[in-house]
Steps between C-alpha positions, in 0.01 A plus 500: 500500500142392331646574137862337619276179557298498214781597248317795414806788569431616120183599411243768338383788719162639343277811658171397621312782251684319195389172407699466207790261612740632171558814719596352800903523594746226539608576835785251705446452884868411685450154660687645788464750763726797347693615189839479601728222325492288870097503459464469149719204339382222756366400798848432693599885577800356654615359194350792302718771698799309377422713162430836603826541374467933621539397840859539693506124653432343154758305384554606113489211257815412313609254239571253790150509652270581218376157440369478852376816503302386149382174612328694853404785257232267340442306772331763656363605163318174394366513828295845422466403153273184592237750630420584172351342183794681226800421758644796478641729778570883565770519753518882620802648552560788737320628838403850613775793485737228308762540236616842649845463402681275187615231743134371527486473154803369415483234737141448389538469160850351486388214742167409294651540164747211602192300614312534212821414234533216711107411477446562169832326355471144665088402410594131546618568838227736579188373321468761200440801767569819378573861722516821402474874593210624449221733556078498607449522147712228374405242782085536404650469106638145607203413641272585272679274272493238717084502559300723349329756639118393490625191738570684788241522794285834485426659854344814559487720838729646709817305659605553863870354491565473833148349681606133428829485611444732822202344596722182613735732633233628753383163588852431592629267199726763321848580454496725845478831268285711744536796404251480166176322751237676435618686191348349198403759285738543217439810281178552428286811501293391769799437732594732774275810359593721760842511438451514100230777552747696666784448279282659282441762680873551592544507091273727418577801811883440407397575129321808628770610714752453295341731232428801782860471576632540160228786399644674878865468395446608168299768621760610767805444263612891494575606169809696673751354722419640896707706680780374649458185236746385218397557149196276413469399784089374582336620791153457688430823543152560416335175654730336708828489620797312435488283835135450450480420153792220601285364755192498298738279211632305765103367581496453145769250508367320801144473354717357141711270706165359682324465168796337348522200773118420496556420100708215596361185349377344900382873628232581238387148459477462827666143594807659725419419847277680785769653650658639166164625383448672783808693501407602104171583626723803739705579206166571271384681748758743618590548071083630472565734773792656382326504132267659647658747710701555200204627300358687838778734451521587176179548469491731783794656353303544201244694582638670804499865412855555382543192485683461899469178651634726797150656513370155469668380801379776695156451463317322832396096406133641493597740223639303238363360273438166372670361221381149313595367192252418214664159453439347805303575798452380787826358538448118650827552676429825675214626775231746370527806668215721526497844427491709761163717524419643823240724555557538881703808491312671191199469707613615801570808315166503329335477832705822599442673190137447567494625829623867345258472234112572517279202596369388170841465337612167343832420493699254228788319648746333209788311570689427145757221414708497162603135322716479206457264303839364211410349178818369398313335164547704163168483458180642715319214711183544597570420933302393795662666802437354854616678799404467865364806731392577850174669373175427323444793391744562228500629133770525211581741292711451189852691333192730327315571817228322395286268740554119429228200565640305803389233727604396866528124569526318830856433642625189601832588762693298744488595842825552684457216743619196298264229628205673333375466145458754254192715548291777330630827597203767666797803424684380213317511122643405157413747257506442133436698135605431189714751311689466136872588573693666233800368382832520704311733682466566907141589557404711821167414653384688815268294748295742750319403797233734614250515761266788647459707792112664501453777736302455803183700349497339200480192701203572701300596168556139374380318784 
């Protein structure tokens, strides 16, 4: 609206860091609210629909009616072009998921082809206008001849395209369009982070996944056919089985499919509306927890003696272990789960074991976690890995055995009851090292929690 008024739709965009202006880019703003032919060759849209020539209830223009057609053509046209100093005007053709099928085009390009013959073969009758097809690249070439580039206006900063025109919207002066109040943001990286935060994270655990899977089929691809099976035929025999390997590649898909949508040109930007948004928001979210379910069991597969996700399965929750991924962790979209370390029952056995021992005995009680760790990157990465357990009293040990430098760090949780705010946690720690991962490698760290149980003699001495 501000450069519609002030003739200033055409201008130089330079970056604040460069003050040379010979670097800055010839950019065109639409006077108009959107790209479609309606929006973009003049203000009338009513008259303007008249030539989106794709659409089923436009009449086609014939030998009959072309002269009409012409003289409303640039009507409409001078009209746009009088917003700008060089008079000329990009008309765009087209609109989201168009030209699917020949018709389109052919009635498209037959219809405009007879407008511009007629335009461009009468100048007395139409004042020495000229039309043509064209392209971005041609349209700035015809204006750079027109006015050179030096006399454009030179702006620098960001550009929200939708505040002005929504704002009168909101204040109840708009064209009714409620469904974009509110959402101004266009594109930028500082719109909606959440949701482009965990598109990334979607990216980079279906990237992960997707490589476990492959290594697990190739891996389980027998070099035989089974028994019972046609010649060549593959099976899942040593990891998985055919009905789970299916189900794994069908989560695959679903995470793909999810991924897929959010690209669209209104989802990543963020401009579709509050409702839409939120509805990607649940489809990025249930494709990161089937990534990452994805890469729970094949990495379990993996190192599961024998390779059995049967014996996975089997195991209790409390004895599984943990599987992250180098890439990305904690997952924004999922809960933190802590790891399971309770001492209760190991020292109820220590306390027994000390009763049938002598007095001065002292008795270690250890209660051991494994995490594995995927580094999907062909390279080693040097990684800080955060997990959260129920003790403060913990140590890690690496692949070697060896005893690695770790800290504990105060947990913020949410309580269950909604109304209350997030709080530090007086049983829940986050416990952190740093380790360099190898590459494409699953590293298996093993996180103990001990505590001691001092005999009753020993006890007495101290005090």
């Amino acid at each position: 609206m501000l450069f519609r008024s002030q003739k200033k739709g055409d201008f130089r965009w330079g970056q604040r860091w460069n003050p040379d202006p010979s670097h800055a880019i010839l950019c065109h703003q639409s006077p108009f609210a959107l790209y479609t032919i309606r929006a973009s060759l003049g203000p009338d849209n009513d008259a303007s629909h008249k030539f989106n020539f794709i659409e089923p209830d436009v009449a086609q223009v014939t030998r009959w009616n072309v002269s009409a057609y012409a003289a409303e053509f640039l009507g409409q046209a001078r009209r746009s072009g009088s917003l700008s100093q060089h008079n000329t005007v990009m008309a765009i053709l087209g609109d989201d998921f168009r030209f699917r099928n020949a018709t389109e085009w052919d009635n498209a390009y037959a219809s405009f082809t007879r407008i511009f013959d007629e335009i461009n073969s009468n100048p007395e009758r139409y004042g020495d206008a000229k039309a043509q097809f064209g392209t971005v690249k041609t349209f700035f070439e015809v204006v750079r001849e027109r006015q050179p580039e030096p006399e454009f206006p030179l702006f620098n900063g960001d550009f929200f395209v939708y505040s002005d025109g929504l704002t009168d919207e909101v204040n109840g002066s708009g064209d009714g369009n409620q469904q974009r109040r509110g959402s101004y943001w266009s594109g930028f990286y500082g719109s909606r982070p959440f949701y482009k935060q965990l598109y990334r994270e979607v990216e980079a655990n279906l990237r992960s996944a997707e490589i476990l899977f492959a290594f697990i089929k190739m891996k389980s691809l027998s070099p035989s056919p089974a028994v019972g099976a046609g010649v060549g035929t593959p099976t899942y025999a040593k990891c998985f089985s055919t009905a789970v390997a299916r189900r794994l590649f069908k989560r695959l898909q679903i995470a793909r499919r999810h991924l897929a949508l959010f690209a669209h040109h209104d989802a990543a930007p963020g401009v579709s509306t509050d409702e839409v948004m939120r509805d990607y928001g649940r489809r990025l979210h249930e494709a990161v927890v089937h990534s990452v379910n994805v890469q729970t069991m094949c990495v379990t597969c993996l190192t599961m003696p024998g390779n059995k996700p049967e014996g996975a399965r089997a195991l209790s929750q409390r004895q599984r272990p943990l599987v992250t991924s180098a890439l990305s962790f904690p997952i924004i979209g999922l809960p933190r789960r802590p790891i399971p370390l309770d001492l209760g029952g190991a020292l109820q056995n220590a306390t027994t074991a000390r009763k049938n021992a002598s007095e001065d005995s002292v008795v270690i009680v250890a209660v051991e976690k494994h995490i594995l760790v995927w580094n999907s990157l062909a390279w080693p990465k040097l990684h800080y890995v955060a997990v959260l357990v129920t003790s403060a009293h913990v140590q890690v040990y690496g692949p070697d055995g060896r005893l690695i430098p770790s800290q504990l760090s105060p947990a913020v949780v949410r309580p269950h009851k909604k109304s209350r705010l997030p709080e530090i946690s007086n049983s829940t720690f986050e416990l952190g090292f740093y380790y360099t991962l190898e590459a494409a490698s699953v590293t298996k760290f093993k996180i103990v929690a001990h505590a001691r149980e001092i005999g009753r003699a020993s006890c007495r001495e101290r005090v």
